[in-house]
C-alpha positions in Angstrom: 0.0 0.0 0.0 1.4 3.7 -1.0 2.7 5.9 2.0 1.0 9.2 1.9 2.8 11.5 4.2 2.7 14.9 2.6 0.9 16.3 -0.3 2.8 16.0 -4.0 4.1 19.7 -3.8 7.0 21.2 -2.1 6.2 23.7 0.6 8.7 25.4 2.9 9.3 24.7 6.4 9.0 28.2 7.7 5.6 28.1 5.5 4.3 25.1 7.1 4.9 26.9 10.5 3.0 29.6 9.9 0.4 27.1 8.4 0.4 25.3 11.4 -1.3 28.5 13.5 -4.3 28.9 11.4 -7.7 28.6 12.5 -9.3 29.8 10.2 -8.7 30.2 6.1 -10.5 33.2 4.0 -10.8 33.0 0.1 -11.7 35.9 -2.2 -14.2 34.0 -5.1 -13.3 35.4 -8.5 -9.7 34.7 -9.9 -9.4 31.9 -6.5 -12.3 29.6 -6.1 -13.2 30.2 -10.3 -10.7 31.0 -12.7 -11.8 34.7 -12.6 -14.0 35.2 -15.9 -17.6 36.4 -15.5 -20.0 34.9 -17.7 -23.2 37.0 -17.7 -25.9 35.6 -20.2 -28.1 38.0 -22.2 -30.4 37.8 -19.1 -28.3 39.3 -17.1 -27.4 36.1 -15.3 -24.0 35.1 -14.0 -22.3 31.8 -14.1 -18.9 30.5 -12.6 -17.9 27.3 -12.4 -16.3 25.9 -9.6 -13.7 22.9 -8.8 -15.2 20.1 -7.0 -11.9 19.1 -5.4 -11.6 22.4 -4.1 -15.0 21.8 -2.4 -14.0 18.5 -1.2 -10.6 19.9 0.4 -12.7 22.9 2.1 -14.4 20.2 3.6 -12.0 18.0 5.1 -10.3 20.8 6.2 -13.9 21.7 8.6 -14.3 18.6 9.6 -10.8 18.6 11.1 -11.4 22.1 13.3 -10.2 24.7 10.6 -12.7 27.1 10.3 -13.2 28.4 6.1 -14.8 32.1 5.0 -15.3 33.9 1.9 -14.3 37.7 1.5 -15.4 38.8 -2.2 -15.7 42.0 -4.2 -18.7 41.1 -5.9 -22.2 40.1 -5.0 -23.6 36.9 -7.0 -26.2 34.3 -6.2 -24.2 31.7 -7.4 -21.7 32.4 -4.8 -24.4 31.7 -1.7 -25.7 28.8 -3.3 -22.1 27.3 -3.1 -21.4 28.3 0.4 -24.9 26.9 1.2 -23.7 23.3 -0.4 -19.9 23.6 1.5 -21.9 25.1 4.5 -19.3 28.0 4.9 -20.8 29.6 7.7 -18.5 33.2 7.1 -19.5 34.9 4.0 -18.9 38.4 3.0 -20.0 39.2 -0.6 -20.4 42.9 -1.5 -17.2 43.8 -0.3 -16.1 47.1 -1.5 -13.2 47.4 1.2 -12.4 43.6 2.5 -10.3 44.5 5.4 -13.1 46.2 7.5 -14.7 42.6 7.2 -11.6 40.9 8.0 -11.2 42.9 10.9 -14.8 42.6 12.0 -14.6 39.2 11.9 -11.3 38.1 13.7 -12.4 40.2 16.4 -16.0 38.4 16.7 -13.9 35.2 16.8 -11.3 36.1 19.1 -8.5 34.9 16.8 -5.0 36.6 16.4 -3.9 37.6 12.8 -1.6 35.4 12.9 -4.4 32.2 13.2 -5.6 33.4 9.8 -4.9 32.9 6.1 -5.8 34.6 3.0 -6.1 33.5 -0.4 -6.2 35.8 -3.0 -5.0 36.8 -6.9 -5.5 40.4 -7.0 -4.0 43.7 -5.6 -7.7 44.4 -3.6 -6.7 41.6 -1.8 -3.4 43.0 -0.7 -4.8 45.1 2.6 -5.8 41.4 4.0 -3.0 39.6 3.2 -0.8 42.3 4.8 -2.1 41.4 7.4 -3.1 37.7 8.4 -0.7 35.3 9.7 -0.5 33.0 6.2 -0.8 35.2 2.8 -1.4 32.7 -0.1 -1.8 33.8 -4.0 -2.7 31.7 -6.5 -0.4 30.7 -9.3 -1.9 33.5 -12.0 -2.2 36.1 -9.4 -0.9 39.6 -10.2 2.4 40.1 -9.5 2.4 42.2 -6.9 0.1 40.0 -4.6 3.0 36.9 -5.8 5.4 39.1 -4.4 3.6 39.7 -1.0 2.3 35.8 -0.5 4.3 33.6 1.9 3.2 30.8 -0.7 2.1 31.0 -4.1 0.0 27.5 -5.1 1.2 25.4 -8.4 -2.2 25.7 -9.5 -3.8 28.7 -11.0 -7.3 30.0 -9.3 -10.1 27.5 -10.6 -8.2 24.8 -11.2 -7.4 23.2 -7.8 -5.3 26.0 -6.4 -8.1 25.8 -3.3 -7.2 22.3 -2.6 -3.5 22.7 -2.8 -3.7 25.7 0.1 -6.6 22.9 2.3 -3.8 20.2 1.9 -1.2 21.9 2.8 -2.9 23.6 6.0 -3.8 20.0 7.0 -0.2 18.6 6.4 0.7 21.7 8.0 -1.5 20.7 11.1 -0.6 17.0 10.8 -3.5 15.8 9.2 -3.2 15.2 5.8 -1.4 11.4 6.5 -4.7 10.6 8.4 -6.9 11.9 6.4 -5.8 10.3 3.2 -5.7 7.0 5.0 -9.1 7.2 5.4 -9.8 7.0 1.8 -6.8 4.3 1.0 -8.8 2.1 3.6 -11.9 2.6 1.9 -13.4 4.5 5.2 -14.7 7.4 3.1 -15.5 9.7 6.5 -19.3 11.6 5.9 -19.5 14.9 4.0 
């Protein structure tokens, strides 16, 4: 039977340190959790499309203890019909200025800045991930934010990038050995 100690990407030590203090991980939407394009129909309706894997990683990574939020820009039905399905319980759509919220929030659940993570791909998501303990950018993030992330995922937003950063926080928290065990003995824990 395969070993599965860490996940398949390299992550620094000092990273995984920091990873190891977070409570609780905050994703913008657009550009992270979907590859960033808007599709708007004629109707006026909007579509994304999300990874399921990054769903599934949110998920393993609640039912270990680590808390998940979203902090987005826009406003879109789509997005609270996800959150509803992952039952995110810290959603913030609408967010002209995100740090307010993130501020709001760590101080409603008592955590330090350095128990958080954010993950985002754009230079509005800068203020935030000045700020938390963990500042993640996806692979096709603007430079800028690349250069201000303590880790920057293989993946670009959309495509797994989510599941890389919920991997490595549970490797981070030693987890991920355990948890992938689960599935090699065919023990699929409930969703």
């Amino acid at each position: 039977m395969n070993q599965i100690l860490a996940p398949s990407f390299e992550v620094k030590p000092e990273v995984l340190a920091l990873a190891a203090k977070v409570k609780l991980l905050l994703f913008d939407v657009d550009g992270v959790l979907t590859d960033g394009r808007l599709v708007i129909g004629d109707d006026g309706l909007e579509f994304k499309a999300f990874n399921s894997r990054d769903g599934h990683g949110i998920k393993m990574l609640q039912r270990n203890g680590i808390d998940v939020g979203i902090i987005t820009g826009r406003t879109s039905d789509v997005v609270k019909h996800r959150v509803k399905d992952l039952k995110i319980r810290h959603v913030y759509q609408g967010c002209k200025e995100k740090l307010p919220v993130y501020q709001k929030l760590i101080k409603k659940l008592k955590l330090k800045p350095e128990q958080t993570a954010f993950v985002g791909d754009d230079v509005v998501d800068l203020p935030i991930m000045l700020r938390v303990g963990l500042a993640v950018s996806v692979q096709n993030a603007h430079s800028l934010v690349k250069q201000h992330a303590h880790w920057v995922t293989p993946s670009i937003g959309g495509y797994c990038a989510a599941r890389e950063v919920c991997d490595m926080l549970l490797h981070a928290h030693g987890l991920y050995h355990t948890e992938m065990q689960r599935y090699l003995s065919g023990k699929e824990p409930p969703s």
